[in-house]
N, C-alpha and C positions, 0 to 999 in steps of 0.2 A: 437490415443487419444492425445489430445493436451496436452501441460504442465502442465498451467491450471488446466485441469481435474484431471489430473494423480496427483496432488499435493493432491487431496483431494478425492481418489481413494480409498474407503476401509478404510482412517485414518483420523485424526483428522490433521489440517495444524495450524503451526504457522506460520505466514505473520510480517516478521521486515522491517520496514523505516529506510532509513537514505536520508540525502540531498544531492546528487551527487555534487561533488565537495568541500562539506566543510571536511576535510579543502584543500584538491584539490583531481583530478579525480584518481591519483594513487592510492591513500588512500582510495578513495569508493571501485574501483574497489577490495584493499585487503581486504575492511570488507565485501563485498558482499561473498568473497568467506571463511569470518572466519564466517560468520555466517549458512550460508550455514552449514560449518563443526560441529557446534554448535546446528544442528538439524534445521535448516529453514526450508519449505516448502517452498516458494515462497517471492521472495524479492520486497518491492516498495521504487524505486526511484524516489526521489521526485525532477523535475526540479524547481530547484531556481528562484524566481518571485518575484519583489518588493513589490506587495504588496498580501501577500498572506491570503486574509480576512477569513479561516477556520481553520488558525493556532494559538495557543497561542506564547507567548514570547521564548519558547523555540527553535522551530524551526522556527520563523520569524526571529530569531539572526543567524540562521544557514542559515538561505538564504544571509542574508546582508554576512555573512562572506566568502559562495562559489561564489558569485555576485564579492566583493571585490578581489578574489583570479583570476578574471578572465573566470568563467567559462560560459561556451557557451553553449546551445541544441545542435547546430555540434561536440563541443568538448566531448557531453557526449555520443550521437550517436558512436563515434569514441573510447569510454572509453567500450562503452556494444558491440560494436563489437569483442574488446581485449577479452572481459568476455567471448564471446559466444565460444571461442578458448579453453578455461577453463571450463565450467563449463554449464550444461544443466538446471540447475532450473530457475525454472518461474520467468520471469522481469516483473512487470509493473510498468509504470509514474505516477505518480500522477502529473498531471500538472495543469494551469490556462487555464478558454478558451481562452485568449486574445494570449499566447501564441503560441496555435495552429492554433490561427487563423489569426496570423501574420506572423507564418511560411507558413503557406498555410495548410489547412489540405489533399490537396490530397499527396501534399510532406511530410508531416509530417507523415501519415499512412504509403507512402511507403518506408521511412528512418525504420520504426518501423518492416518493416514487411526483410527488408534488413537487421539491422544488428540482429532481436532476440527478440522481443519487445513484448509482448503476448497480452498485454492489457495496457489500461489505464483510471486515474479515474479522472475525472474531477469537483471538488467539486462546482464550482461556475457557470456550466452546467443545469437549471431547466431541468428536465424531461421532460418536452412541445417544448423544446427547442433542442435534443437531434435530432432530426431528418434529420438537417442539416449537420451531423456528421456521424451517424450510417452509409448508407447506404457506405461508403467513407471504412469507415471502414471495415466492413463488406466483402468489395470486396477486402480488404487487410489482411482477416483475423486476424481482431487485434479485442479482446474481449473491449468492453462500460462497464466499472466496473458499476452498480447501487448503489447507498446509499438511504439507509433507514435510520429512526430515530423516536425516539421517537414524535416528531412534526409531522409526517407525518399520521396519521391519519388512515381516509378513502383510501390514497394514495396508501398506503402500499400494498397492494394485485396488483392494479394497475401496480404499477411499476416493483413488483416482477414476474409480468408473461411476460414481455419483456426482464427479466436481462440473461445476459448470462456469462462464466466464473465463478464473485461468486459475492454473495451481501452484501456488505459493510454495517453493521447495527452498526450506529454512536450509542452509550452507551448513550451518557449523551448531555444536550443540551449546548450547546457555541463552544468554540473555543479544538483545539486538546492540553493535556497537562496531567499529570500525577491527579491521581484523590485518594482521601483515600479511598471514597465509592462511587458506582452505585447502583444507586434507581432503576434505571430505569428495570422494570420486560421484560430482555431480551428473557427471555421462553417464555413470553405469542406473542411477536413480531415472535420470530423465528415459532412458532406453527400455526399463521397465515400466517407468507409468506409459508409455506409448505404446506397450503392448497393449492394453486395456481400451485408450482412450487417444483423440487426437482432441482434446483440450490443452492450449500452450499452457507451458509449463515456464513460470520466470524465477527468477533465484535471486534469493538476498542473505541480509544476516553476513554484515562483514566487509561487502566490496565498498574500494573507495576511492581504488587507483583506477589511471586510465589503463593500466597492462593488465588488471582484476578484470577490468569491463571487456574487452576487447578480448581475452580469453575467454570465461565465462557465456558472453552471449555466441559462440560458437558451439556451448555446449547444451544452450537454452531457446527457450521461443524470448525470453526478456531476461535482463535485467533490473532489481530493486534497486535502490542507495537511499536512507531514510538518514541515519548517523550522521554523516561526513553532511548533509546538506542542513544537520540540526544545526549544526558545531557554527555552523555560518551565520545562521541565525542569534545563537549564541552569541558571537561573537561581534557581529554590526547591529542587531538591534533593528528599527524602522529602516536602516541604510545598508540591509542585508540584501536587496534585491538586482541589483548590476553583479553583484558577488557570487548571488545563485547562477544569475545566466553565466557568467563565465564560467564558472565549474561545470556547469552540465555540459555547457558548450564544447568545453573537452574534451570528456567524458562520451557523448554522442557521438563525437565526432572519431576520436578512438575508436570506438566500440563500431563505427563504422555505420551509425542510425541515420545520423543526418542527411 
């Protein structure tokens, strides 16, 4: 069974973001593993990109600041290698396609599939467009995260019987960042992609509270929180990591994961 799977195996998964390298790779690499400790199911690393059009201000400051600190896709390859020596839970990128497509994507799958890499979601990737990539990966065993959202319509079924890993079901419509309330009737979505497919289905884009988490994963195979756990980072710098565990600790524990 792959990571992946097994991360959502019989339980409900929480999925945390952080941006590899802010405020440098040492410091990822220790919150990947306070979070982990703190009940994660599966962590997304998100490679740093100038311009990364599906973020809010929170974590586009967190790219300029891991960018600023010097951080590279070799050097973070070389950071999730460290990791894979420590720690067996699921990685994946979130990255841009220019990025991949700059590194090469046959090298870029096979760096992913070399040091640990399970998957990765590429937000600015159309579905139509997806083809060019898949088959690359595919042959490297690396999972095509899908996103859903409420914009997607008639799409939704579509795209959900190709997803494999798990399907990213975007809450609310704009950019990623802490939200007070989702409108957006995430059951009637999830209830749809599961005619199609039994691929979990986890939801972000907005949660932050422990009452967000703990409803939500009743209506999901997971839970995301990327924002609320940037803000932390943000905010302590290398002394961010007792701060992650607490938060998620919560938040798990809420949500009923732990």
């Amino acid at each position: 069974m792959s990571r992946i799977k097994n991360a959502f195996n019989g339980k409900k998964a929480f999925i945390g973001f952080i941006t590899a390298g802010d405020p440098g790779l040492d410091e990822t690499e220790e919150f990947v593993l306070e979070m982990e400790r703190a009940g994660a199911s599966l962590i997304e690393l998100g490679i740093p990109f100038s311009d990364p059009v599906a973020e809010g201000a929170v974590i586009q400051d967190a790219n300029v600041r891991a960018l600023s600190a010097g951080c590279t896709t070799d050097k973070i390859f070389e950071m999730v290698r460290r990791l894979r020596t420590k720690t067996q839970i699921p990685l994946v990128f979130l990255a841009y396609a220019n990025t991949l497509y700059k590194y090469g994507y046959e090298r870029f799958c096979d760096r992913c599939s070399e040091t640990g890499i399970d998957g990765f979601i590429i937000p600015d990737m159309p579905f139509e467009e997806k083809n060019e990539l898949s088959g690359i990966a595919e042959k490297h065993g690396i999972d095509i995260i899908s996103l859903v959202s409420p914009a997607s319509g008639d799409r939704i079924q579509m795209i959900a019987k190709e997803a494999e890993g798990f399907i990213y079901l975007v809450s609310s419509m704009g950019v990623t960042g802490t939200r007070d309330e989702i409108k957006t009737d995430i059951k009637a979505i999830t209830n749809k992609i599961r005619e199609v497919t039994d691929v979990p289905v986890a939801v972000g884009f907005g949660i932050n509270t422990k009452e967000q988490a703990a409803q939500y994963i009743q209506e999901a195979d997971g839970i995301i929180i990327g924002s609320a756990i940037v803000k932390i980072v943000e905010k302590y710098g290398d002394k961010a990591g007792k701060h992650i565990y607490n938060y998620i600790s919560g938040i798990t524990e809420a949500a009923g994961i732990c």
